[in-house]
N, C-alpha and C positions, 0 to 999 in steps of 0.2 A: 857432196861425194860421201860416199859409202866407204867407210877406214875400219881400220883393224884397231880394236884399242890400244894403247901405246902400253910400252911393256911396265911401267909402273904400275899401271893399272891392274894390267892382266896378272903380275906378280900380287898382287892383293889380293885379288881375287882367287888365287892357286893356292895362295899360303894363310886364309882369313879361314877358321873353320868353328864351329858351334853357333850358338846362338850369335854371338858377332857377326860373323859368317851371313848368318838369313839379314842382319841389319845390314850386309853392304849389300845383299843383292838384291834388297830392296829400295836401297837408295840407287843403283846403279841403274834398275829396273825406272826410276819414276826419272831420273836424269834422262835416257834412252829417250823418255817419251816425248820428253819436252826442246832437249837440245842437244843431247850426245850423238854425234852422227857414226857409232860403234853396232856391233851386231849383239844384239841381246843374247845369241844364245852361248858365248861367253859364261854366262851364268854356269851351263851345265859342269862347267869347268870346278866349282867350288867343292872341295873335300869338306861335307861337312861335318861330319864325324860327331853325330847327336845322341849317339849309344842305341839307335834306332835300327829295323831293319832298314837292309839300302832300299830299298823299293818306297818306306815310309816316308826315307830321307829324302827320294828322288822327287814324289807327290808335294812334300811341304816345299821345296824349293821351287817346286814348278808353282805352288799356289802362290809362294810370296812373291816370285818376278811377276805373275801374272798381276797381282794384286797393287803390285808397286808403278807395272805398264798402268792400268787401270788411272789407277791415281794422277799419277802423271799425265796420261790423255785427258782428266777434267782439267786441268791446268792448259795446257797445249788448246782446249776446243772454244775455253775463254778468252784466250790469247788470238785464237785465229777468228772466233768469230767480232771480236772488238774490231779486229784491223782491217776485217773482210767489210766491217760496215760503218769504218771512216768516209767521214769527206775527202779526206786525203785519197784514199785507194779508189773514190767514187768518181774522185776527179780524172785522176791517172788513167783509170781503164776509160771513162769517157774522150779522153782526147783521143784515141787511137781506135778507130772503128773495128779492125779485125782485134783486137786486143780484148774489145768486148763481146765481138761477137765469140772469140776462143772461150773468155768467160764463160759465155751462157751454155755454149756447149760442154764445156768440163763441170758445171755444175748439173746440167742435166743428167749429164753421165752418170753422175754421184749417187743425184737422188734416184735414180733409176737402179742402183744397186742396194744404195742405202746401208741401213748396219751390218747387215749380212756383207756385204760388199767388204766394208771396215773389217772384221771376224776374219774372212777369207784371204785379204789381203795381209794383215797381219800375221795369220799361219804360216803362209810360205818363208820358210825357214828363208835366212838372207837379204829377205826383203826391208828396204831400208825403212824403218819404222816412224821416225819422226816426221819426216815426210809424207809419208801414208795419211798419219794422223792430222798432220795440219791441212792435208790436201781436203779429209771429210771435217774437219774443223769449220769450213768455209761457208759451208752448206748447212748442216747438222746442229740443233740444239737440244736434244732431249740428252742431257746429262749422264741419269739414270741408263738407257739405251747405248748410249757412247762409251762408260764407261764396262758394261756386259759384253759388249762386242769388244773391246779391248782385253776384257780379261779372257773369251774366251780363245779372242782367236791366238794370244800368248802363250795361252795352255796348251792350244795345240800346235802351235809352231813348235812349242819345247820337247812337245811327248814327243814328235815327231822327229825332233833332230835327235832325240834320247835314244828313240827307239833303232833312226838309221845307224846311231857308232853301235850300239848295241847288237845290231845284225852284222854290224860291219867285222868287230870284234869276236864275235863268235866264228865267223868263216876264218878267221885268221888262224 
């Protein structure tokens, strides 16, 4: 399930600002990736008050979640391709025929999208991210590859949800 950070959190994240400030939303960003089931864009939330212009401040923030998703998706793609290729999980999905056969079709699906697929997914602002990530975790091992399509499509989930309160804000 898809949850709203719990307000400890989100109070850190409102009241944490400067350089501190990019270190939690970088750890909050590489937690997201691997097991936090909160919406990333959270982030946009952080006052970070770096003596920068805001537009400066908006891009480093956007690079370090993106940077911290990234991180954290190598973590997550080790984790799911270990588990995706136990005996354990080889067994499991073998005893139950549609089970397997669900398998080979959500993996087809995958590779058929591929990293782009990952990028794309990940931009849609709200989309539950850790999941996303262990769903191409299953399929996918090129690191390098996994980790680009994670930062990009981060970056642009964020400009995007930046850019929506920012229109939204201006009509007001």
């Amino acid at each position: 399930m898809y949850g709203t950070a719990p307000p400890a959190l989100q109070a850190l994240i409102q009241s944490t600002s400067g350089p501190l400030g990019l270190a939690v939303v970088l750890v909050y960003s590489f937690l997201v990736a691997i097991a936090l089931p909160f919406p990333g864009e959270v982030v946009l939330a952080m006052p970070l008050d770096l003596g920068l212009h805001p537009q400066a401040e908006l891009a480093l923030l956007i690079a370090t979640s993106a940077f911290g998703k990234a991180m954290g998706s190598l973590i997550a793609l080790r984790l799911g391709n270990g588990a995706s290729r136990s005996p354990l999980f080889a067994r499991i999905v073998g005893q139950f025929p549609a089970l397997a056969a669900g398998e080979r079709a959500f993996v087809d699906r995958i590779k058929e999208y591929g990293y782009l697929g990952l990028a794309v997914g990940l931009a849609i602002p709200l989309m539950p991210d850790t999941a996303l990530i262990y769903a191409f975790s299953v399929v996918e091992t090129n690191y390098v590859k996994f980790a680009v399509a994670a930062f990009v499509g981060t970056a642009a989930r964020l400009v995007t949800v930046a850019g929506l309160v920012n229109s939204a804000l201006a009509v007001t």
